[in-house]
LUMTOR-350520 format. One record per residue: residue in three letters; x, z, y of N, C-alpha, C, O in turn. Coordinates in steps of 0.1 Angstrom, whole numbers, plus 5000, padded with zeros to 4 digits. Atoms other than C-alpha are relative to their C-alpha. Example, Ala and Ser with C-alpha at 12.3 -4.5 7.8 and 13.67 -1.06 7.14 Angstrom:
# residues 2
ALA500950004988512350784955500950005012501950075012 SER499150004989513750714989499250085011499750095022 
//
This chain:
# residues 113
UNK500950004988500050005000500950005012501950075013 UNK499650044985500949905035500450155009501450225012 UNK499649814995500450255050499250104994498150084989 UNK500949905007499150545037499550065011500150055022 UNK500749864996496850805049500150135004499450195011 UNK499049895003499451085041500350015014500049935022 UNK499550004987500951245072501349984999501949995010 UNK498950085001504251105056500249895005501349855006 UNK500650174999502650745066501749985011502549905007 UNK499550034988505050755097502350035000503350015008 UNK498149995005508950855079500249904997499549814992 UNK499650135007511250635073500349914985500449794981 UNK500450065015511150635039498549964993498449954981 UNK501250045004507650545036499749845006498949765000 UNK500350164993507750195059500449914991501049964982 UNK500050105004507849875047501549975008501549985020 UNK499050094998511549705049500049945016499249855019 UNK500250034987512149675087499350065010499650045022 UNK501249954992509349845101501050175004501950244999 UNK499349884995510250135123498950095005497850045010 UNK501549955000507950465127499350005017498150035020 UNK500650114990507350315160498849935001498049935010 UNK500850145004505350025146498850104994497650084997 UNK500849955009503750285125498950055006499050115017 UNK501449994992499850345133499950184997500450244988 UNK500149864997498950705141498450024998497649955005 UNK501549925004495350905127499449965012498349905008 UNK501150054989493750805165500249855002499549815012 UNK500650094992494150435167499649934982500149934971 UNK501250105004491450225150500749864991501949814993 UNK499950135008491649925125500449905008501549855007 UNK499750174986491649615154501550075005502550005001 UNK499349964993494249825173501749974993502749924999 UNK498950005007496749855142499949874996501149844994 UNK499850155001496249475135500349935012501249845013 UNK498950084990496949385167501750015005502449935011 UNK498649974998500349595168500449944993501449884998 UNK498950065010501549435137499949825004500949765003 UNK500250154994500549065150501150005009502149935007 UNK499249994990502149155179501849994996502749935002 UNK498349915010505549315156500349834994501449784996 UNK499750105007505348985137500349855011501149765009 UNK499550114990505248735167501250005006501849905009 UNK498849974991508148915183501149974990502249924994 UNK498950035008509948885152500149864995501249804993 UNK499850204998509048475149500949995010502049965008 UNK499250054992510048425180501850035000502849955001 UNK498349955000513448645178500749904988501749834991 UNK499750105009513948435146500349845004501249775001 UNK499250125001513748115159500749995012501249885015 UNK498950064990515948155191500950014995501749914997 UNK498750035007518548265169500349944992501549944988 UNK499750135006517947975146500949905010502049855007 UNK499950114993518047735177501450025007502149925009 UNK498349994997521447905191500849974990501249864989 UNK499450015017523247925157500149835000501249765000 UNK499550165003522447545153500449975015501650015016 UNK499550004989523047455191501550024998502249934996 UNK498849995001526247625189501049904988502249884991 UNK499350055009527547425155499849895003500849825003 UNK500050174996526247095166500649985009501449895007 UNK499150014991527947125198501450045002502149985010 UNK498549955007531247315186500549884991501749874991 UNK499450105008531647015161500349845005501149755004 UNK499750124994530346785184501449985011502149895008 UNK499649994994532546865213501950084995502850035002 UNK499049955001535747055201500549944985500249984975 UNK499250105009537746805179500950074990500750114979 UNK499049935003540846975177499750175002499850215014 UNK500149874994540147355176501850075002502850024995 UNK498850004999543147535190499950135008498850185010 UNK500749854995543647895208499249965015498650065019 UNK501249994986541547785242499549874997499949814987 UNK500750105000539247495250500549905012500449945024 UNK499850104982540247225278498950035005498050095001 UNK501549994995537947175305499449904997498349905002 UNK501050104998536646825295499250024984498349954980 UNK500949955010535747025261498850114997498050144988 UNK500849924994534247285280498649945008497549985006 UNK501050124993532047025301499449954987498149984987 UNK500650065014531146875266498750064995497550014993 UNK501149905010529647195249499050025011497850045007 UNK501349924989527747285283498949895001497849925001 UNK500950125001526246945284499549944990498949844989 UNK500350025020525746945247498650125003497450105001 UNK501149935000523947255255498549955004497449965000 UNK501150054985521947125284499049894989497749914990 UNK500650135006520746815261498850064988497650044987 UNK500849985015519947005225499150085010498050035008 UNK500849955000517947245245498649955006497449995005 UNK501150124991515947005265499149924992497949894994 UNK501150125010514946795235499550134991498350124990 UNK500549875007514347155215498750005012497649985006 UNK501149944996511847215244499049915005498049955011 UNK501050135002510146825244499750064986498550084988 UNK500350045012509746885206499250144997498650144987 UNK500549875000508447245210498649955008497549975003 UNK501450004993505847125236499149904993497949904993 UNK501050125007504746815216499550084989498450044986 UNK500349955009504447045189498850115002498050124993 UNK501149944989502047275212498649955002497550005001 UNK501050074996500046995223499649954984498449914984 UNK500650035012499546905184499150114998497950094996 UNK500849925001498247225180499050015005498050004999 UNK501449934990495847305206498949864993497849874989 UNK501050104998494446925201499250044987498050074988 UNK500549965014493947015161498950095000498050094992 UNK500349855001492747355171498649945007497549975002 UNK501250054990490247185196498949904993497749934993 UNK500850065010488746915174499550044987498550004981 UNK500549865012488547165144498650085010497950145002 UNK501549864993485547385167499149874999499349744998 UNK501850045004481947295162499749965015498649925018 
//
């Protein structure tokens, strides 16, 4: 079970893998309330997830694209490279993010009655 009842519900040895007694719902708040914290807990942790996807790759696509020779420092026309490597992957990350947006809503919108 997700949480117990118990007034242990809220130690750390009773959470679920990650969850902190923070997250954990307390005897006064309500069924809706505790589904909306954990929605909330779960969106924050999507999102955290994919920035640090989208840096991680960013950084290797542009570290491979841009720095040839690695070596103990970077020139500046390899430094100019990565920043404008940046500038680029994140730009098309946030066309392909919003097209991806606008698929949703439209789906979301012709799905209703």
């Amino acid at each position: 079970m997700f949480f117990s009842k118990s007034k242990d519900a809220a130690s750390p040895d009773t959470l679920p893998a990650g969850a902190t007694p923070a997250a954990a719902p307390t005897g006064s708040m309500d069924t809706d309330s505790v589904k909306k914290a954990i929605i909330q807990r779960i969106l924050i942790e999507s999102n955290t997830a994919t920035a640090r996807q989208l840096i991680d790759n960013m950084n290797q696509h542009c570290f491979e694209s841009c720095i040839t020779k690695p070596g103990s420092s970077i020139s500046s026309k390899e430094e100019t490279c990565v920043s404008q490597c940046m500038d680029r992957y994140i730009a098309a990350w946030n066309q392909v993010n919003a097209a991806y947006m606008r698929r949703i809503h439209h789906e979301l919108s012709s799905a209703s009655p």
